[in-house]
C-alpha positions, -999 to 999 in steps of 0.1 A, spaced: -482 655 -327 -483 658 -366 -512 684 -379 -544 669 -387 -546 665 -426 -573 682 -439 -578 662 -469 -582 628 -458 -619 625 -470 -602 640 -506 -620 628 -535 -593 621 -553 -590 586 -533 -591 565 -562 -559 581 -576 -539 576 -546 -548 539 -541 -537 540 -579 -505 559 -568 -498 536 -538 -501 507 -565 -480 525 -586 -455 529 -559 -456 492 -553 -449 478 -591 -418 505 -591 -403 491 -564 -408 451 -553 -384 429 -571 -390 389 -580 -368 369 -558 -363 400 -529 -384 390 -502 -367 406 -474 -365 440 -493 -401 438 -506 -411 430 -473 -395 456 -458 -407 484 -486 -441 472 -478 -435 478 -435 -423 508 -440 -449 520 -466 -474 508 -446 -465 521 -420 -490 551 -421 -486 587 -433 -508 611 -448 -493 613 -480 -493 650 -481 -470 651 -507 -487 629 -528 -518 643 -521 -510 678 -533 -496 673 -564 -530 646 -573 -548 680 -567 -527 703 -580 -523 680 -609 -561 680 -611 -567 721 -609 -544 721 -635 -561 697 -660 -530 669 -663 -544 633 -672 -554 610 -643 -517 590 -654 -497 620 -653 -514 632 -618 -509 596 -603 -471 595 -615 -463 629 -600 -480 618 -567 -459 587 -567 -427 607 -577 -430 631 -549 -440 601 -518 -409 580 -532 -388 607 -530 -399 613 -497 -403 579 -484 -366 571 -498 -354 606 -477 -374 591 -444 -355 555 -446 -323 571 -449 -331 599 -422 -338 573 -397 -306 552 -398 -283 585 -397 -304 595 -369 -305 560 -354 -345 568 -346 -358 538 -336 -393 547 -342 -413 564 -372 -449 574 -374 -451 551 -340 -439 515 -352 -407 505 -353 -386 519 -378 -377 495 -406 -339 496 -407 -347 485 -367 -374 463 -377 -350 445 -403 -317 453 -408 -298 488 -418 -281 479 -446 -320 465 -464 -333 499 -452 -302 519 -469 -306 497 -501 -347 503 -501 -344 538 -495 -319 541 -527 -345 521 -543 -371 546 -536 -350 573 -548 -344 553 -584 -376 546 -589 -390 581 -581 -371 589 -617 -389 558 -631 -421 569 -626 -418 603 -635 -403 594 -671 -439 579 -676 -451 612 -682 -455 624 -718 -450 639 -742 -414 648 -728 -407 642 -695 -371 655 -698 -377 690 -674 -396 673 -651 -367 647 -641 -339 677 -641 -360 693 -618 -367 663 -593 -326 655 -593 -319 694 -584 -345 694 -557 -333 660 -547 -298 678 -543 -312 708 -520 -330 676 -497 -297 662 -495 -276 695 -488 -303 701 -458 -298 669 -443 -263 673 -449 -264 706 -426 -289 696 -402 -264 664 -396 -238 688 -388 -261 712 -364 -251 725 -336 -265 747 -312 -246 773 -302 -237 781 -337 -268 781 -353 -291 814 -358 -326 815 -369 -314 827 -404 -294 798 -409 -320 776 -392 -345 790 -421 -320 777 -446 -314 742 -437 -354 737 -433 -358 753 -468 -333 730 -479 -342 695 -460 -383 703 -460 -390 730 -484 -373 707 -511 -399 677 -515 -430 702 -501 -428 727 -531 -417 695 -553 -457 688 -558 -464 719 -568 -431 723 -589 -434 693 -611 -476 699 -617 -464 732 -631 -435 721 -655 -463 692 -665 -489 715 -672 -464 743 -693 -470 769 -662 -428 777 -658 -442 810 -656 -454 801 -621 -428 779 -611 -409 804 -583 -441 809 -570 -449 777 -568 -413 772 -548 -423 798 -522 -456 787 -515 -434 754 -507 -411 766 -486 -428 794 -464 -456 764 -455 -427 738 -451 -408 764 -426 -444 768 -405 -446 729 -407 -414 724 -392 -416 746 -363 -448 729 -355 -433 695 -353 -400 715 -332 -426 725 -307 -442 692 -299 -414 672 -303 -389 694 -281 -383 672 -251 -372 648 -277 -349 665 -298 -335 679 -268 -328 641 -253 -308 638 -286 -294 669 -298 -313 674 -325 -322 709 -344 -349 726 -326 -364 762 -334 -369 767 -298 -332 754 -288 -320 778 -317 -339 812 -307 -327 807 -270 -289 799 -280 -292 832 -300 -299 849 -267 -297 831 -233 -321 860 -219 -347 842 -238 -373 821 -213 -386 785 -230 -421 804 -230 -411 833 -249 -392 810 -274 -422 793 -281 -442 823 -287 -415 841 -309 -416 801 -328 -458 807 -328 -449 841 -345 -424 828 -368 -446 798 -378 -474 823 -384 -454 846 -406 -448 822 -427 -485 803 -429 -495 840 -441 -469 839 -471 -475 804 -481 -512 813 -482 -505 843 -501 -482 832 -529 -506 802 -531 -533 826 -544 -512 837 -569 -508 803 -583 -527 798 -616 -564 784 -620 -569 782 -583 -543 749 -582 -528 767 -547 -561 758 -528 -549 724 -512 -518 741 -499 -541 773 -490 -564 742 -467 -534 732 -453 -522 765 -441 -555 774 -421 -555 735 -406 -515 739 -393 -525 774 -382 -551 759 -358 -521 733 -347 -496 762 -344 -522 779 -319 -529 752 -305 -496 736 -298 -484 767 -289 -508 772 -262 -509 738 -244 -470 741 -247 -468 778 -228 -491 761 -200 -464 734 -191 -438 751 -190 
């Protein structure tokens, strides 16, 4: 079970209907039904849109126009999006966010060539942004490359090799990427490079706590499969370890890291951390939560 997103009822709603509009004109082509059709599936296929979400908020704290916020948001959910199609057919997941997953819905090879799509168009949008938009597209192609050298690595996971350390790493790489990308790319907007690296770690330390929140509810399933697990990776460290105690020292872990995303986020200028500082203290509920009803089945 995902965390609950705190800002649902956000009032920057007419922005993301704008960015989800945005989203659309980017990517559907005249004379591609198959592919708009399936951009549109998968799209609306649900999400919170987290991503873009933070950076329409961010964006906002930070005083960017209502067209650069909107073209950030849209930057950061393509991105994203694009990384989720992909994801899926290497996985061969036939399911995402409960529906059937689009390349199984339709066809890999549409999926593959949508998700590319997504990817181009992410650039597309973000060129919009004046007066130069030149740092912000460096920027989304270098975080772009740590996404792919974490899914690269997580591909190639297994078990008994892995360590917590290098466990950190991949998720810092795979999720940390397009979670601090929100942040990163309203601060190169607004002329705050100052605060970019803190901008990064606020990212990453809440993308690391994120992860090992989905781990713990989803670790039947990744264990069916052989997918990376924080709890699989702390007990193949040390076979002494009980599943119970693994998901406590995951709670910990997850924890640790809530705390340092919440703290470099009140560091970030003009108060722009607070949406990342709401979501810390709505997946530390989860964490606790999760963590608890796991511990009593096993």
């Amino acid at each position: 079970m995902r965390p609950h997103d705190p800002m649902a009822n956000s009032p920057h709603s007419e922005r993301l209907r704008a960015c989800e509009s945005l989203m659309l004109d980017a990517l559907c082509r005249r004379g591609a039904d198959r592919l708009n059709h399936l951009i549109r599936y998968h799209l609306e296929s649900g999400g919170n849109r987290i991503r873009a979400r933070l950076a329409l908020e961010t964006g906002h704290a930070l005083h960017l126009s209502r067209e650069s916020c909107i073209a950030l948001a849209a930057s950061c959910e393509l991105v994203h999006n694009a990384s989720l199609l992909h994801d899926d057919i290497q996985d061969r997941s036939t399911h995402r966010r409960g529906k059937p997953a689009a390349w199984h819905c339709f066809d890999a090879n549409t999926a593959m060539c949508a998700g590319t799509l997504m990817l181009s168009a992410a650039f597309d949008v973000l060129a919009r942004i004046d007066p130069n938009p030149a740092k912000l597209i460096r920027h989304l192609h270098q975080r772009t490359a740590d996404l792919i050298v974490g899914q690269i690595a997580d591909l190639q996971y297994e078990a008994q090799r892995w360590g917590v350390e290098q466990y950190l790493q991949i998720v810092m790489g795979k999720s940390g990427a397009l979670l601090a990308l929100p942040l990163e790319l309203a601060m190169i907007a607004a002329d705050r490079g100052h605060a970019l690296q803190t901008a990064t770690q606020t990212g990453e330390a809440f993308a690391i706590a994120y992860q090992i929140a989905d781990d713990m509810a989803d670790l039947n399933e990744d264990l069916a499969i052989g997918n990376c697990n924080i709890i699989a990776v702390i007990q193949a460290q040390d076979t002494n370890v009980s599943a119970q105690q693994a998901r406590q020292q995951a709670r910990l872990l997850a924890q640790t890291h809530l705390n340092q995303a919440c703290e470099y986020a009140r560091q970030l200028p003009e108060q722009s951390g607070q949406a990342f500082i709401t979501l810390c203290h709505t997946l530390t509920l989860s964490v606790c939560t999760e963590s608890s009803s796991s511990c009593e089945k096993s």
